[in-house]
C-alpha positions as CSV (number, residue, x, y, z in Angstrom):
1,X,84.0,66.2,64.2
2,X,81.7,67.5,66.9
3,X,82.5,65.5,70.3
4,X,80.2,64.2,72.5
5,X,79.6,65.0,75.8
6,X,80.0,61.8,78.6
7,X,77.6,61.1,81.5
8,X,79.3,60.9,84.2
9,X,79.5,59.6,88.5
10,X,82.1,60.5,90.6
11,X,82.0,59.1,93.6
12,X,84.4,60.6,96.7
13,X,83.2,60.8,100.1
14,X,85.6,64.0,100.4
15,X,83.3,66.7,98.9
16,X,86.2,69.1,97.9
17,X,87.5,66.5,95.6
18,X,84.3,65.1,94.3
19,X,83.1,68.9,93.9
20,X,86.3,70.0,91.9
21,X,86.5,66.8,89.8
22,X,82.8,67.3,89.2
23,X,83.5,71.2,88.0
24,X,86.4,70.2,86.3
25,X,84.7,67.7,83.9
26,X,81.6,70.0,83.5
27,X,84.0,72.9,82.2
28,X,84.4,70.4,79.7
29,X,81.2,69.8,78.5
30,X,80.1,66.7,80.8
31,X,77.1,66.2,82.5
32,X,78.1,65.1,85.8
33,X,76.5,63.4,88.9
34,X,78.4,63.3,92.4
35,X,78.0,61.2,95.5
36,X,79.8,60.9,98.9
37,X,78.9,57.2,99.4
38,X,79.5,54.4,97.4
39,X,76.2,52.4,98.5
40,X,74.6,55.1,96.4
41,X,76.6,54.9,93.1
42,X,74.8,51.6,92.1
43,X,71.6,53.0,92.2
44,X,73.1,56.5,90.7
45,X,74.6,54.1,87.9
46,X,70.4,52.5,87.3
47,X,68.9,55.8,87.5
48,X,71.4,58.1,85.1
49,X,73.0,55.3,82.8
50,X,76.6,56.6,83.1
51,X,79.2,56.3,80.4
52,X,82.3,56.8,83.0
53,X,82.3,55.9,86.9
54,X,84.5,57.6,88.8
55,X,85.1,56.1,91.7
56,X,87.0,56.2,94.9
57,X,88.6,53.1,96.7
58,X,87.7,54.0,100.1
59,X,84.6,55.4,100.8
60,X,81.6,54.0,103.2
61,X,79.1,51.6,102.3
62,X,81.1,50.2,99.8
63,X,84.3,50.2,98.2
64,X,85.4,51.4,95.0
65,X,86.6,47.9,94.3
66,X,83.1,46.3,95.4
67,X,81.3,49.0,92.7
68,X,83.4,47.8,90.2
69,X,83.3,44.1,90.2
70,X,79.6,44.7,91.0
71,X,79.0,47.0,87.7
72,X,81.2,44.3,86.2
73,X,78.7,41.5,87.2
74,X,76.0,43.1,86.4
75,X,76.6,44.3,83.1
76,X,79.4,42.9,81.5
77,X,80.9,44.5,78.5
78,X,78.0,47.2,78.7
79,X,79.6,48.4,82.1
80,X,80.6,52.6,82.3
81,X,84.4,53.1,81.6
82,X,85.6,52.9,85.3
83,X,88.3,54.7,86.6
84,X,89.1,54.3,90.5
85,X,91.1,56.9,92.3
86,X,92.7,56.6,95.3
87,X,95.1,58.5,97.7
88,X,95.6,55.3,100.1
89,X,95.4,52.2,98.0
90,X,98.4,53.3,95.7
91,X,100.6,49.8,96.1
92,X,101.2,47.7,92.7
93,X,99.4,45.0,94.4
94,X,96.1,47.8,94.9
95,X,96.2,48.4,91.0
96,X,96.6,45.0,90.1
97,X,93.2,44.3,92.6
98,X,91.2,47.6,90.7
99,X,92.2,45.7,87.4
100,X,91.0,42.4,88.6
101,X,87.7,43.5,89.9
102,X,87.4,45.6,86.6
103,X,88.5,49.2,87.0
104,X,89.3,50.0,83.2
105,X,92.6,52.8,84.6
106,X,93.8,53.5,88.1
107,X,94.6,57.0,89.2
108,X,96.2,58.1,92.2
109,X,94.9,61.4,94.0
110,X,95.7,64.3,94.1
111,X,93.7,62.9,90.6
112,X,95.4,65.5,88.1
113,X,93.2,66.3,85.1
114,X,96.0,66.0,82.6
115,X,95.8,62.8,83.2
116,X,92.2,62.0,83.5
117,X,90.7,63.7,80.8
118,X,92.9,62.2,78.1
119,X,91.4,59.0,79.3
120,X,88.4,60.3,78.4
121,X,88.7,61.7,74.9
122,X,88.0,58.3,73.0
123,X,84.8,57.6,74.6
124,X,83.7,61.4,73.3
125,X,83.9,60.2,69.5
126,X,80.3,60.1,68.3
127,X,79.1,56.6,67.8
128,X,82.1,55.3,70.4
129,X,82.0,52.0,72.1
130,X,84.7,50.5,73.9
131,X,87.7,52.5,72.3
132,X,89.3,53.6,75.4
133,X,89.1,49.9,76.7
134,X,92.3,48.9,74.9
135,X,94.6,51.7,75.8
């Protein structure tokens, strides 16, 4: 079965890790979209119709957790799979918060692809929905 490819917004004001996730997930076939603040990943999110957010916790202009209760808000069950990474918010009480405002995982950085991507697979299934959702 021939996978899809995923649409995809990371969002990292460090550029070496937004620029490696970003070449990392186009390696595997993604089309990928990158920004350094998060007061531009809502209008990123209207303009390219992601199917996975990628977002950092602490960035300026707006938080990671701010973009997700806001995608949440705004669209519901129809919201990208979000996954927030973080490399300062990493207390039980921070990934209970990312869950609460809607992130669907919670990675901690360095964000190792071995962990990501399999996150990612079940959305690739052609005609896929909210699969990865439940995991």
């Amino acid at each position: 079965m021939k996978r899809r490819p995923l649409r995809i917004v990371v969002a990292d004001d460090d550029r070496d890790t937004a620029t490696t996730l970003a070449l990392l997930l186009r390696e595997e076939g993604h089309e990928v979209h990158t920004v350094l603040r998060g007061d531009e990943v809502l209008e990123l999110c209207r303009l390219t119709r992601p199917d996975v957010v990628v977002a950092d916790i602490n960035m300026p202009g707006m938080s990671g957790y701010a973009i997700a209760r806001e995608l949440r808000e705004r669209h519901g069950q129809l919201a990208p799979f979000l996954i927030a990474i973080s490399g300062a918010w990493t207390k039980t009480s921070d990934r209970m918060l990312g869950k609460a405002v809607g992130f669907d995982h919670y990675l901690l950085k360095p964000c190792d692809p071995r962990e990501l991507m399999p996150l990612l697979e079940p959305l690739r299934a052609p005609g896929s929905s909210d699969i990865a959702r439940s995991a």
